[in-house]
N, C-alpha and C positions, 0 to 999 in steps of 0.2 A: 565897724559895725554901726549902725544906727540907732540912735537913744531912743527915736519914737518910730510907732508902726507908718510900714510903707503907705504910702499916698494909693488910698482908690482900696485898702485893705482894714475890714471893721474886726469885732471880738469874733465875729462867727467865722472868720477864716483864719482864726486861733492863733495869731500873732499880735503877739501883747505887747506892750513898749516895755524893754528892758526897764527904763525909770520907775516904772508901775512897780515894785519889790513886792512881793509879795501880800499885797493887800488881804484884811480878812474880814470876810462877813460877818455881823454881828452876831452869828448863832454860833461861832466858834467860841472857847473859852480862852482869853486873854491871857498873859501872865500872872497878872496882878491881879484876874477873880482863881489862879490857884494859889496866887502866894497868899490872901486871904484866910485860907486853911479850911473851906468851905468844901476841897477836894482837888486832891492831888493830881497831876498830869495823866494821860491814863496810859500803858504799857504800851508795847507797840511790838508784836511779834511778825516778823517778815518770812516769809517763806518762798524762796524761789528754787523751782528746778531749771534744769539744762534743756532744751530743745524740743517743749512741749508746744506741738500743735494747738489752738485755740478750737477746730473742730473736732479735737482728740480730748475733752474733757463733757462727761455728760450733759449737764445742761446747756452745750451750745446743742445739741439734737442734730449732730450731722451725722456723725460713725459712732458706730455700737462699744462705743467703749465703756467699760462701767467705772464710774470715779464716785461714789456715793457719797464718801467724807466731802469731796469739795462741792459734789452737788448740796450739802449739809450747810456748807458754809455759805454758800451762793445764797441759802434759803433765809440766814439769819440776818442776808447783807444783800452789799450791791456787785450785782453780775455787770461789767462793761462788754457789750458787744462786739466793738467798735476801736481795742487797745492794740496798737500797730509798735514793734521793737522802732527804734529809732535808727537800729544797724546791727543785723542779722549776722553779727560775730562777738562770739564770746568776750573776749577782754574788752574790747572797746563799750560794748551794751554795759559789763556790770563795772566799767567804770564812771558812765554817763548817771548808769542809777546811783550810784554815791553819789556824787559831787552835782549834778543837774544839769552838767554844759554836755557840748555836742563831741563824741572822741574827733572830731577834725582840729573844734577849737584846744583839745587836750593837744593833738599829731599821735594822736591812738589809732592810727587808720586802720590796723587790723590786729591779728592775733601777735603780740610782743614774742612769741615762743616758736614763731614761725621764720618770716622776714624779721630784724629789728625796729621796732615801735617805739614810738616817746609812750609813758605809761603815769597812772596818776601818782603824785606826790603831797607829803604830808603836808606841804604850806596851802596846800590846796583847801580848804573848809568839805567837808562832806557831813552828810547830817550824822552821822553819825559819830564825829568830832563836835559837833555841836549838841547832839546829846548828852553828849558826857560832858560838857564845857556846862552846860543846865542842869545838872546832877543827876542825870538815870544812870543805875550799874548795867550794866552792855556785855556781851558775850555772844562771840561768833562761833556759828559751827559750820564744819563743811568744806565746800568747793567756793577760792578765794579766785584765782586767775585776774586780780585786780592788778597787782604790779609784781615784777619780779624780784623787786630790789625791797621790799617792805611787806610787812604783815598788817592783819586787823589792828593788831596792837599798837602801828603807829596811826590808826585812824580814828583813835578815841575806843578801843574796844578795851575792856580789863582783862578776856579770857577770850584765848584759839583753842577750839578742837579741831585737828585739821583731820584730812583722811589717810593722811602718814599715817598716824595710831590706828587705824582699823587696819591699815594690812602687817605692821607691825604685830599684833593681835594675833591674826590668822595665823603668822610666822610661828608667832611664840609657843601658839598652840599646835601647831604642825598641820594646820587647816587650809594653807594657800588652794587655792585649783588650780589647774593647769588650761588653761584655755586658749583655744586656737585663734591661730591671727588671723583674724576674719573680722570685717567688717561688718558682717551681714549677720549676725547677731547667734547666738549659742543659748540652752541650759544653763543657767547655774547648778552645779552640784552639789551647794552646799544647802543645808537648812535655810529658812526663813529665815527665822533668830538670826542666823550668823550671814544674813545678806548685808551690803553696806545701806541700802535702805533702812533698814531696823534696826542695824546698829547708830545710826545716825539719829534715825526715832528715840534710840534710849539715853542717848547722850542728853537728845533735846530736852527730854522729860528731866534729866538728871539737873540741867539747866533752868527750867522753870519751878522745880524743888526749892533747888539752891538762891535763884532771882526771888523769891514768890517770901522766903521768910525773911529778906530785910524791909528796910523801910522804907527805901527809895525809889521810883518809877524806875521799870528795868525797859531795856530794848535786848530782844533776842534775834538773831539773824541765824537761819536754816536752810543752809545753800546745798540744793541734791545736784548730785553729778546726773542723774537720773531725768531725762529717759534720752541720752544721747548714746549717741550709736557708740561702741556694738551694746548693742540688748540682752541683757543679761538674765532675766527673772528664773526667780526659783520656782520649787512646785511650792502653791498650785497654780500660782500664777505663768508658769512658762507653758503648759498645756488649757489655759484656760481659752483659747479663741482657737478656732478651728480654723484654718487658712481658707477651706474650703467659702468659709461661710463669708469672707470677709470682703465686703462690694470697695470697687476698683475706687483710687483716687478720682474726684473729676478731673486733674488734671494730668491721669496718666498717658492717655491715649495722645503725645504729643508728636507731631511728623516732622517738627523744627521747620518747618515752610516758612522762610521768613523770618527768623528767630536770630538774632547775633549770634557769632561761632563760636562762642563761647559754651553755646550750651549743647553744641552737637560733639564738643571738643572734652564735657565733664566726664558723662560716660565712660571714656576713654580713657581720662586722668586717674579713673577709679578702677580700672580696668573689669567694669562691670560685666564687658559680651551682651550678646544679643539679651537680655531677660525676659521672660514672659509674664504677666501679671501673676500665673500662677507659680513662677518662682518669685517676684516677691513678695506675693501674697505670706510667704513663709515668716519672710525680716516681717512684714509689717502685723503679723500676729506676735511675736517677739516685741515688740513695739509697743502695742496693745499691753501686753502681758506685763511690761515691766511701768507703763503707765498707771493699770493700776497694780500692782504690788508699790508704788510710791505712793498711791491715795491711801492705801490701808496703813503706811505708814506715817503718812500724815493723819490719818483718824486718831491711831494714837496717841499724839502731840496734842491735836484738839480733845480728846478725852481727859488727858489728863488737864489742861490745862482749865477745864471744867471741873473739876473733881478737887482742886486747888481754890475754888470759890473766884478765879481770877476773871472769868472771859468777860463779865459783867463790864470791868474798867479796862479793858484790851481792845485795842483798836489793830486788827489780827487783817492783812494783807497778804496777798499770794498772788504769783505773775512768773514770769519763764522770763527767759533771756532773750528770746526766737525761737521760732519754729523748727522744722525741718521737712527734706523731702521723703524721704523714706520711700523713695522707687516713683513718686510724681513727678510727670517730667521725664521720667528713666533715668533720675538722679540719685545720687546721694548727699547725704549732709546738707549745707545749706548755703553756698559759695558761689558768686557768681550770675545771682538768679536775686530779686525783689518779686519772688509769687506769691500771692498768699501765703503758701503752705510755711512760710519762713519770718515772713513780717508779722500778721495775723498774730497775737497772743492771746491766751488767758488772763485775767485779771479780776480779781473779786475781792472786795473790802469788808469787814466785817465790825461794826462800833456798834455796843448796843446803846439805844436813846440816839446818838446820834446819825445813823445810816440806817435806811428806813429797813426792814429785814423785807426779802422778796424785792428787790428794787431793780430795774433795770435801767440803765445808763448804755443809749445806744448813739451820743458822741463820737466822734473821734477824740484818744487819746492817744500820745504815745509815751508808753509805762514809764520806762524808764528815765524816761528826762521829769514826768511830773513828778516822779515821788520823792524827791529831796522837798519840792516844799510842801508837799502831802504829809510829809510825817516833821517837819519843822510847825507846821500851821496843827496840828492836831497837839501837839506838843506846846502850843503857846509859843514857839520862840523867834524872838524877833530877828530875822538876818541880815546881817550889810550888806550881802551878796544879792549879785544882781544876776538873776536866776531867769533860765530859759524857759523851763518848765511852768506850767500852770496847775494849781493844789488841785487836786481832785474832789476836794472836799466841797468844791464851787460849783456851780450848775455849771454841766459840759454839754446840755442837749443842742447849743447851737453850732457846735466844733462842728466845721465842714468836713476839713482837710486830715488826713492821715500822710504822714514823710517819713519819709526812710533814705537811708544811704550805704552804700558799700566802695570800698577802696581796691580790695587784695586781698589775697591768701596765699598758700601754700602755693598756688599752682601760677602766680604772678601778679602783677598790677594790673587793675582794672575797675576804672570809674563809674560809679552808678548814681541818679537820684531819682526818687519817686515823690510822686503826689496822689493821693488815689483820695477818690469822692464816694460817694455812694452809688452813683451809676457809672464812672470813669475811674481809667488807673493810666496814669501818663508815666514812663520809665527811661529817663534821660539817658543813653549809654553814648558816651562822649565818643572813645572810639568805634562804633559800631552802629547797628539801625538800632535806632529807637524803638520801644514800643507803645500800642493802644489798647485797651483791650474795653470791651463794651461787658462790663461784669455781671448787668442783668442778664443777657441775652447766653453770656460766654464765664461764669463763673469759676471754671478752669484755666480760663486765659491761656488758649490755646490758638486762638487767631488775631490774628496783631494784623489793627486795624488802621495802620499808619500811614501805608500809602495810599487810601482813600481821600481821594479829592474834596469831597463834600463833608467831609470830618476835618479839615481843616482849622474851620473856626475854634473847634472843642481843644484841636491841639497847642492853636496859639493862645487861648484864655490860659489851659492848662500852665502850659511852657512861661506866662506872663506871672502867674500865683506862685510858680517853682523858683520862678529867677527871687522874687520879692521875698520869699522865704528864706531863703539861701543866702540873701545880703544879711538880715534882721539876725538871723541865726551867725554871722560870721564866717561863712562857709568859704577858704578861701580860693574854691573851685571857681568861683564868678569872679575873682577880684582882677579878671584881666581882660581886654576888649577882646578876647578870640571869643573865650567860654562863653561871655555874657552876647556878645552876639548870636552867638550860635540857637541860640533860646529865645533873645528878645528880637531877631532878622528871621527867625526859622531857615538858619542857614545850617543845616542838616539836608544833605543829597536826597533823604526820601519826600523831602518837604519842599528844597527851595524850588526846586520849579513852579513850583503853584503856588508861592508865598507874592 
């Protein structure tokens, strides 16, 4: 790795020198003005669900979905525009968010439960070890998928609620459903009350009770399975979006012209058949449906946690893991593909006095890698780790660049990396054609503008800012003269002849 940033690369193309450790501006509180007793650390409640769209939450203003509570929270804090997954599969993403490195440099490359995966381990620092190592009581609820061989418990947490006890529950009470094996999402039959959304909700609350009367700065983590496919929502939420009414993905309408075979090959893996928008229009009202029945149960988490006199000293955070397609593409899930619909996340921070309320930050971040020192630097504590991530708590308005990565999944190995700009998105596919996609013009990223001769230029700057990312970060994709040619020669077939 490289200890300082690459040559000919400044802060605005968001590669910091690893030696820089976490530096903090002076409007942050210190350790030593809380150890003072002037006021205490302030809480830190996190909240992530599973495979939330970024323009599947109200206040991004793209699809009619209603999320109120987080448009709520969005209003009291900072909405980021701009928050890209750093790798669009579940265990590797929430284990990047603990610890702040990249799953490559873990060997997390994809899901541990699929192919086998190196996965995070406890000598590893995660803030959340370092929480607890600084005195906050800690309590995990929910969906872990962080390692297979350890729990929260060995990462500094004091209390797991896992989602074993909710169906446990359902058992005990003779409540299980019966639900069909379908991807493409169902009814729930059960009551509200008895969805795992709301029971997760009461847990939470049961948790910020419990945190909320000792003495010590608490950190609460509220991990939803929710809204990953199949789509489950109860009434009223399973009848509340009309399929009819619901306008196409922009990036459904894809004819694969040009696209690696990978994605003409998904389809297929899922055994979706021809679909028509207006058969998915069906999953993606289900989609809708159980998005928000997850907002109304995050209302009540933030209700209560208002009602507790707490939100005041809460520095309250929410973000997804990735996206997904939900029939964009004519895909499912989110494998195999860096489009929007998958990198793109939610992200909104809530501090009051500190985060201006109403704020927009339209940076590039990517979530998961900054928020180990997001919530170390809010928390006062000082790290010896050398941290990939950048706090959020810093001015981000000059982040260029958005990066992402993908390895493999279920359906085999397959190399990806991304750079995406504000009018450019470059998508390195090692075995296969690369793509361009011009996101003013093409927002869908539907025509991949790669073999264009007089785009050229835009691809080598790109391919020259990916490879310099890719070393800084450890990526040991470049660490051999094929790879790193292939990017810094434009010795890619669609490219070298005009290189």
């Amino acid at each position: 790795m490289l200890s300082t940033a690459p040559a000919g690369f400044n802060r605005e193309d968001k590669v910091m020198s690893q030696a820089n450790m976490l530096s903090k501006p002076d409007s942050v509180c210190r350790p030593e003005k809380y150890q003072s007793g002037t006021k205490r650390p302030p809480n830190i409640l996190l909240i992530v669900t599973d495979q939330l769209r970024y323009d599947c939450i109200g206040s991004s203003g793209r699809y009619p979905v209603a999320t109120p509570n987080l448009d709520r929270l969005a209003s009291r804090g900072r909405r980021y525009t701009n928050a890209y997954s750093p790798i669009p599969t579940c265990c590797p993403a929430r284990q990047t968010l603990m610890c702040g490195r990249t799953a490559e440099t873990l060997g997390a490359y994809w899901n541990y439960d699929m192919i086998p995966a190196k996965s995070l381990t406890p000598d590893i620092p995660t803030f959340s070890s370092e929480l607890k190592r600084a005195g906050y009581s800690t309590s995990f609820i929910g969906k872990w998928h962080v390692s297979p061989d350890y729990s929260p418990l060995d990462f500094g947490y004091d209390k797991n609620i896992t989602h074993d006890e909710y169906h446990h529950m359902l058992r005990d009470i003779g409540r299980t459903p019966a639900f069909k094996k379908d991807w493409l999402g169902e009814e729930n039959p059960l009551p509200l009350e008895l969805s795992e959304t709301h029971w997760l909700a009461d847990k939470a609350i049961g948790e910020l009770e419990r945190l909320s009367e000792g003495s010590s700065p608490w950190h609460l983590s509220v991990d939803f399975n929710e809204p990953h496919l199949p789509c489950r929502p109860s009434r009223p939420f399973s009848t509340m979006y009309d399929p009819r009414a619901i306008p196409r993905w922009q990036g459904f309408d894809n004819d694969f012209h040009d696209k690696p075979y990978i994605q003409r090959q998904q389809p297929l893996n899922w055994q979706l058949g021809d679909m028509s928008w207006d058969d998915w229009s069906r999953t993606v009202a289900l989609y809708y449906g159980i998005i928000s029945q997850t907002d109304d149960a995050i209302g009540r988490i933030l209700d209560r946690l208002d009602s507790l006199g707490a939100q005041e000293n809460t520095l309250i955070i929410f973000t997804s893991d990735h996206g997904d397609m939900c029939g964009s593409h004519h895909m499912a899930d989110k494998h195999y593909v860096l489009y929007d619909d998958v990198v793109h996340v939610p992200l909104i921070m809530s501090w009051q006095g500190k985060i201006a309320a109403g704020s927009v930050e339209a940076g590039f971040v990517n979530n998961c890698l900054d928020l180990m020192p997001t919530i170390l630097e809010a928390a006062g504590i000082e790290s010896g780790e050398t941290l990939l991530g950048e706090s959020l708590l810093s001015d981000r308005s000059n982040s260029r660049y958005a990066y992402s990565t993908f390895n493999g999944q279920q359906f085999g190995l397959y190399t990806m990396r991304m750079i995406r700009g504000e009018s450019w998105k470059y998508i390195w596919n090692t075995t296969d054609v690369d793509e361009l996609y011009n996101l003013e013009d093409d927002p869908g990223e539907l025509d991949n503008l790669i073999r264009r001769p007089e785009l050229l230029p835009v691809v080598t700057d790109l391919r020259q800012k990916l490879y310099e990312r890719l070393t800084y970060l450890g990526d040991p994709l470049v660490n051999n003269e094929w790879l790193k040619n292939q990017l810094l020669l434009n010795l890619k077939q669609e490219t070298a002849a005009r290189a």
